[in-house]
C-alpha positions in Angstrom: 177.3 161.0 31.8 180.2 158.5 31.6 183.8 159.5 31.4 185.8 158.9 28.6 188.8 157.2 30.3 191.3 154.4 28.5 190.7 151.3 30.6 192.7 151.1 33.5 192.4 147.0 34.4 195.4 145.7 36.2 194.2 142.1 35.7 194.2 142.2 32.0 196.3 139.3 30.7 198.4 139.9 27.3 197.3 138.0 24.7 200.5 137.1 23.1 204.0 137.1 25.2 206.0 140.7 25.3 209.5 141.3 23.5 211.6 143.0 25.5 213.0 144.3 22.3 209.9 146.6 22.3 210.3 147.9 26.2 213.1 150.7 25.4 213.0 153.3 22.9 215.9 153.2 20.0 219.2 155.5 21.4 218.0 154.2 25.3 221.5 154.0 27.2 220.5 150.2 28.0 220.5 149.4 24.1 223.6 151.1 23.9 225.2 149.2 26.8 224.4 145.7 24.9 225.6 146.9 21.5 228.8 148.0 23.5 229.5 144.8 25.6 229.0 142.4 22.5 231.7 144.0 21.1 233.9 144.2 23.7 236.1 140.9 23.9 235.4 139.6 26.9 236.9 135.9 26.3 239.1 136.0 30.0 235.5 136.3 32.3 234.5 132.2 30.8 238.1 131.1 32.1 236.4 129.9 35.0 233.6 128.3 33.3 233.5 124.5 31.9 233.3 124.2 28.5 231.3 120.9 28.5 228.2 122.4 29.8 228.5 119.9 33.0 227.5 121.6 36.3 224.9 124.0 37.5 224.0 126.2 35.3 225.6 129.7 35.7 224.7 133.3 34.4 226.3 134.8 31.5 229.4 136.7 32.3 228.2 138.8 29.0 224.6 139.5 30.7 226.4 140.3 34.1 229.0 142.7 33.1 226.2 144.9 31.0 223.9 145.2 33.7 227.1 145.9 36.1 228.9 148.3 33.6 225.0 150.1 33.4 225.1 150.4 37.4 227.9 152.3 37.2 226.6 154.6 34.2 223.7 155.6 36.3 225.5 155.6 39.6 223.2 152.4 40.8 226.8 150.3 42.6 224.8 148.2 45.5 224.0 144.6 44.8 221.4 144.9 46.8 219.9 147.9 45.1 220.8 145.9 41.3 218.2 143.0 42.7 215.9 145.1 43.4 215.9 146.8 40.1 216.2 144.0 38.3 212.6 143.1 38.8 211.3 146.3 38.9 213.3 148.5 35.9 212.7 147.9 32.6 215.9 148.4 31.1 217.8 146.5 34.1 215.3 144.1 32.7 216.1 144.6 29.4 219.9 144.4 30.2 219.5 141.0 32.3 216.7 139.4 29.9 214.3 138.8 32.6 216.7 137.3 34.7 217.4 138.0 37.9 220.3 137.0 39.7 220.3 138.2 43.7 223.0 140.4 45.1 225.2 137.5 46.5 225.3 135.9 42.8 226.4 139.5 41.6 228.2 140.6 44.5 230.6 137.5 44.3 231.0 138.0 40.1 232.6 141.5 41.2 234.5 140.0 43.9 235.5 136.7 42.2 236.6 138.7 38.6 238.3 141.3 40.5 241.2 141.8 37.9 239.1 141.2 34.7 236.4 143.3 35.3 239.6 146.0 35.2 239.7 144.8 31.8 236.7 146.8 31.0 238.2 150.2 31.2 240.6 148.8 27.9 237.8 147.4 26.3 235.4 150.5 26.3 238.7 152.8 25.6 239.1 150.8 22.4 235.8 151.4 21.5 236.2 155.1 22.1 239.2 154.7 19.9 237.1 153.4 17.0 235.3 156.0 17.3 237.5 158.9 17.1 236.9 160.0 20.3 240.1 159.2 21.9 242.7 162.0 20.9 245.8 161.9 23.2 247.9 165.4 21.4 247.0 166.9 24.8 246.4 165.5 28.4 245.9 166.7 31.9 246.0 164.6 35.5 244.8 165.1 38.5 243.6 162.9 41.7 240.5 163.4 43.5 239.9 161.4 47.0 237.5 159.2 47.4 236.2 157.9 50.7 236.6 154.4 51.9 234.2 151.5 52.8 235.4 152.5 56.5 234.9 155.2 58.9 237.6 158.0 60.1 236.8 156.9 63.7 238.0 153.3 62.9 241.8 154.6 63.5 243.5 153.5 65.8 247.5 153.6 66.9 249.7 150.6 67.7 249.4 150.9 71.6 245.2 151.3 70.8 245.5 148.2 68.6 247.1 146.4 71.6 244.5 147.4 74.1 241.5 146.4 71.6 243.0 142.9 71.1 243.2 142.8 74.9 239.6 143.9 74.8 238.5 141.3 72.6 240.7 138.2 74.7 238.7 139.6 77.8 235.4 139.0 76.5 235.9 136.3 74.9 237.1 134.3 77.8 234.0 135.8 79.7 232.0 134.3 77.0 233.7 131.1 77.6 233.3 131.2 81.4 229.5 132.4 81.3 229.2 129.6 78.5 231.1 126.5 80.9 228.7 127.5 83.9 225.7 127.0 81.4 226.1 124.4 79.4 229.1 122.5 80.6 232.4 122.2 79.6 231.5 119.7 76.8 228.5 120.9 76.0 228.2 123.0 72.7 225.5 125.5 73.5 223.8 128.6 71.4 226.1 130.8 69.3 228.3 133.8 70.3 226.7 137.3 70.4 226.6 139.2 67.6 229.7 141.7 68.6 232.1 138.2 68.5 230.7 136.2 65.8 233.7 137.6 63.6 236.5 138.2 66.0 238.7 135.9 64.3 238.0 138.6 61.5 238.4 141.6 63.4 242.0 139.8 65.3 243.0 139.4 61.5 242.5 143.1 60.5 243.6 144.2 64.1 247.0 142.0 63.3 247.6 143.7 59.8 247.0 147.1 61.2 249.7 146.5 64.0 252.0 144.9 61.0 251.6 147.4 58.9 252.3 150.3 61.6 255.4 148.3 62.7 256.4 148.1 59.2 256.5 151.8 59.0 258.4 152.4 62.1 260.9 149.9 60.8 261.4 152.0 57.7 261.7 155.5 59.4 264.8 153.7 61.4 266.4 152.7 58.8 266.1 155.8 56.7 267.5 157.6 59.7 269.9 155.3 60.3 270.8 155.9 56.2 270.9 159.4 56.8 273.3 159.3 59.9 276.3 156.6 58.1 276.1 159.2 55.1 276.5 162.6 57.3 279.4 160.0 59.2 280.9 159.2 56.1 281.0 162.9 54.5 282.7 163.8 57.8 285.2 161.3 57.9 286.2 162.2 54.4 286.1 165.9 54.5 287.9 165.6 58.2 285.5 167.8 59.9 282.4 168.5 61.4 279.4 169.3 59.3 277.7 172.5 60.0 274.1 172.3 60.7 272.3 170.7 63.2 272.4 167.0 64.1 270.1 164.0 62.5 268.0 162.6 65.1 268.4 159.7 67.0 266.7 156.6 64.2 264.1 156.0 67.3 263.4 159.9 67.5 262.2 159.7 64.1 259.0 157.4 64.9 256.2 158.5 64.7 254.0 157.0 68.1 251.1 158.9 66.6 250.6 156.9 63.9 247.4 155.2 63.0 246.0 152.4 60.7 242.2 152.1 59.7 241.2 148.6 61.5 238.4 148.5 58.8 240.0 149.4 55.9 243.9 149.0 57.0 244.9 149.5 53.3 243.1 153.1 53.3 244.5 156.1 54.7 243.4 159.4 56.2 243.1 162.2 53.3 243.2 165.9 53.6 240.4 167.4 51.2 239.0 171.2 50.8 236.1 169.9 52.9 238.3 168.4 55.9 239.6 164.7 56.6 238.3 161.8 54.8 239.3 157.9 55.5 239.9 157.0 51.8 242.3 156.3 48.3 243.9 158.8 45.9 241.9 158.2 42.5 244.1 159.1 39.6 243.3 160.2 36.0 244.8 161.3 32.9 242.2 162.7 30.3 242.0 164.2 26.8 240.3 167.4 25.9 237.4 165.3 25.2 237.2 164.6 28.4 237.8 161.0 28.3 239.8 158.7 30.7 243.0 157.7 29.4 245.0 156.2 32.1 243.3 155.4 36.0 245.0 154.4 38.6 244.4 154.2 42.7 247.1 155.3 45.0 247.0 154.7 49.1 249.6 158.2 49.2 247.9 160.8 50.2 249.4 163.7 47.7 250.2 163.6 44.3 254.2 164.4 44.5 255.1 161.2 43.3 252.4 160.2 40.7 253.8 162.1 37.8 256.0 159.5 36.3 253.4 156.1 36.8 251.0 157.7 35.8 252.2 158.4 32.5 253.8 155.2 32.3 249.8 154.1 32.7 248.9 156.3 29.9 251.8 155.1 27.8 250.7 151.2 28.4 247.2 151.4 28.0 247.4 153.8 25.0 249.7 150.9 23.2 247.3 148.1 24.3 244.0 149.7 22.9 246.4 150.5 19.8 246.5 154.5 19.7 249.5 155.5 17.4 248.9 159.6 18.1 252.3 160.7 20.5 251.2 162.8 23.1 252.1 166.4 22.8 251.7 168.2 25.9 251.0 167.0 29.6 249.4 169.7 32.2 249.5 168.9 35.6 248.7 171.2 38.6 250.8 172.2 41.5 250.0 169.2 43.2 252.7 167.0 40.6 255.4 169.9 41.1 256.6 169.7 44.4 258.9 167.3 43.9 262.4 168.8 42.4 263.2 164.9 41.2 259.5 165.1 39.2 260.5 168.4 37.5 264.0 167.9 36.6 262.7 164.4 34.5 259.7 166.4 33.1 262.6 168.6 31.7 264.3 165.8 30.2 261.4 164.3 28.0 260.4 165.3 24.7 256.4 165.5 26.0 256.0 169.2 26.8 255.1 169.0 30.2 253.3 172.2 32.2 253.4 171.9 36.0 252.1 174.3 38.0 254.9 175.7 40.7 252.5 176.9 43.5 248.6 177.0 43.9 246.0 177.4 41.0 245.0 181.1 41.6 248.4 182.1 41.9 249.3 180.2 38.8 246.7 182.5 37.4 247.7 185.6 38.9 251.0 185.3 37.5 250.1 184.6 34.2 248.1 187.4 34.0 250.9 189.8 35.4 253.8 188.6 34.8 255.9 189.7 31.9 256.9 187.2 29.3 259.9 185.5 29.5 262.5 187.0 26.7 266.0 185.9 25.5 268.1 182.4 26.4 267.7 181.0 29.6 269.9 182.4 32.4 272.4 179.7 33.8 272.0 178.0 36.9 268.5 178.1 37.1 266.6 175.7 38.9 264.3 172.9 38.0 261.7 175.1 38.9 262.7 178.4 37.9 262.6 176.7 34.2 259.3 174.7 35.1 257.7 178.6 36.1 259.5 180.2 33.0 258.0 177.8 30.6 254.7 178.7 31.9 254.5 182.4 31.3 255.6 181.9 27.4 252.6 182.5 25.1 252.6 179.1 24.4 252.4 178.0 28.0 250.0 180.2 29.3 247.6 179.4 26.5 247.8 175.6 27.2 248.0 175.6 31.2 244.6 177.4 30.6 243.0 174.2 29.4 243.9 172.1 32.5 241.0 173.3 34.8 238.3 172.8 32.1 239.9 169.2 30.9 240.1 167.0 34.2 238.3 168.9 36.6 234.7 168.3 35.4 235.5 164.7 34.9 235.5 164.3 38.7 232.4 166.7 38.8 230.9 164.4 36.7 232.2 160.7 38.4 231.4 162.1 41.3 228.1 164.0 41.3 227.2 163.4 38.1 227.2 159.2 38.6 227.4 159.5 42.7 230.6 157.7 43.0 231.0 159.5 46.3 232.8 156.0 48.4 234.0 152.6 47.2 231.9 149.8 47.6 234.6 146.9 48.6 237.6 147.3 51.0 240.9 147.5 50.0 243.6 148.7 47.6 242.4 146.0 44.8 239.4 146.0 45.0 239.3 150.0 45.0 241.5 149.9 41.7 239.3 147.2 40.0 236.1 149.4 40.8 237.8 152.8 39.7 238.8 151.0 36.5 235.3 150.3 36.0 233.9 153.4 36.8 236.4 155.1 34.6 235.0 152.4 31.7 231.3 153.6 32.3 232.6 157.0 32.3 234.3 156.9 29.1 230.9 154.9 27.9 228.4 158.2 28.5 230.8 160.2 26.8 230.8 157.5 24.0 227.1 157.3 23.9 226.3 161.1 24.2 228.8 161.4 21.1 226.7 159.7 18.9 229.3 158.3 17.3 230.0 154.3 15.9 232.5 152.0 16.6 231.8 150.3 13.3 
């Protein structure tokens, strides 16, 4: 007795060609990607492109950015791993149109539109706009860190910069020497070994470190040295000694323990709950819809002084994807409130700003068992005294409640829900153009789980 199987015949040629119009189901994010990028304006990636048609012929920047900005949504970043998948996935298939360009093609498109691929975060925002989705009456920021395209152990201070150039001199004259009593002075011969191919590369980074570390000594002088003519100068006008003990000599100040990633030398060390990374401060300002309104990528390793450019981010991109709404009421954690300058200006504005004054749980704890505030404010209260009275009203304690459940699933969800866990490309750029775009394919799920038009 035969079975009953369907026919399972791998050599079976089609009879009439396949549209790739039937390989994904209606409502596949891949569909959705296509609808999203042809109505995105993406006019500034053909700059570079002649109009004439002369020259080899190039991929569409159109077809490019949807299969990048689809990488991103399903936490695929690697070129490598996009050429692979490319002949292999149907809707990276479907996205490309059967093309397939390799990883150096798409790995020099990211590189090459570095600053309009940012471009996509405002494109996908307006989008989100059209839809309804973007409703800015009540925002929270926060940073998360991210790890760099370089290692911890890549750190090095000034005097072990000096001692690894040293290194490097010493073998490559070696190489030379060995090289001479082989070949001949005049004599070419095979090429370096692997470890000195790039040390013209490696000097370069080596040099921008040492800069860089220098450049930072240089300002701690001068501070000190700031510090020390003011002290003189209240002195010689009060006609006495100040009380208190006296600033440090300017080169006391340096810090000889400082260190610069040779890698990375634009990323720094970060202190995380889970210990040290090497890495960038990734910013973000987000509705109660959960959707990125402002993303930014700092090299400081705290958030003290990211209150006020971050909402002059917000403010900027909110007026170039044309939202009208004001916004209402900013929360921002402890993190944003440790500056007295920060406060005192959140004060001033007519935003309702809520900053934590000291660590989540006890921002909790103290709204649970504090008493309200009652009566006028006292005088001579301080920044924060008003900034921790403000939060235990009614009204303050019911909105600072929102915070955790606004921005902090947005990282959950960047980083373990898409596996953005370390930048692809090195440095401060290219860290802010690939946040931008993973804030854009972000904002893009949340558009396409909505199930909400544009049109």
């Amino acid at each position: 007795m035969a079975y009953n199987f369907h026919p399972c015949e791998r050599n079976q040629m089609m009879l009439m060609p396949p549209s790739l119009e039937e390989w994904l189901e209606e409502g596949h994010l891949a569909r959705f990607v296509v609808d999203a990028v042809e109505a995105m304006d993406l006019r500034v990636l053909y700059k570079n492109y002649r109009e004439d048609g002369i020259g080899n012929t190039a991929y569409d920047p159109a077809m490019m950015t949807g299969v990048l900005l689809y990488g991103y949504c399903v936490g695929i970043r690697s070129s490598r791993r996009m050429e692979q998948l490319l002949g292999q996935d149907v809707a990276f298939r479907y996205l490309a149109a059967n093309q397939c360009p390799d990883h150096a093609t798409l790995a020099r498109f990211r590189q090459e539109n570095e600053k309009e691929l940012e471009g996509l975060f405002i494109e996908v925002l307006r989008l989100c706009g059209k839809a309804g989705l973007v409703k800015v009456g009540v925002v929270a920021l926060d940073g998360t860190k991210i790890k760099a395209n370089a290692a911890l152990e890549a750190n090095r201070t000034t005097e072990g910069i000096e001692a690894e150039v040293r290194r490097m001199l010493r073998e490559a004259a070696e190489v030379d020497d060995t090289e001479d009593k082989k070949y001949g002075k005049d004599k070419r011969g095979d090429e370096l070994p692997e470890g000195l191919r790039r040390s013209e590369d490696r000097k370069r980074r080596l040099r921008e470190c040492k800069e860089m570390l220098e450049e930072e000594a240089k300002k701690a002088r001068e501070r000190q040295e700031a510090k020390i003519a003011q002290r003189e100068k209240e002195e010689e006008e009060s006609g006495g000694k100040k009380r208190g003990r006296k600033p440090l000599d300017p080169e006391e100040v340096v810090d000889r323990e400082a260190k610069a990633n040779i890698t990375d030398p634009e990323s720094r060390i970060m202190k995380t709950r889970k210990g040290y990374v090497q890495g960038y401060n990734a910013q973000a300002v987000v509705t109660k819809e959960q959707v990125i309104v402002a993303a930014q990528v700092t090299q400081e390793e705290n958030d003290v002084n990211q209150l006020r450019p971050m909402m002059d981010a917000m403010g900027e991109t909110l007026r170039m994807v044309g939202v009208k709404e004001k916004v209402e009421t900013q929360l921002a954690d402890a993190g944003y409130g440790m500056s007295e300058e920060s406060l005192k200006w959140s004060l001033r504005q007519k935003t309702l700003f809520l900053i934590a004054t000291q660590k989540d749980w006890k921002q909790r704890k103290a709204a649970r068992q504090a008493p309200l505030p009652r009566g006028p404010l006292p005088r001579g209260m301080t920044a924060k005294e008003r900034m921790e009275r403000r939060l235990l009203t009614t009204r303050g304690r019911r909105l600072y409640k929102m915070r955790s459940w606004m921005v902090e699933p947005v990282f959950g969800q960047v980083k373990e829900g898409q596996g953005f866990q370390r930048f692809s490309r090195r440095g401060k750029k290219a860290a802010q153009s690939e946040w931008k775009i993973q804030a854009a394919s972000h904002n893009l799920l949340k558009l396409w789980r909505s199930g909400r038009s544009w049109n």
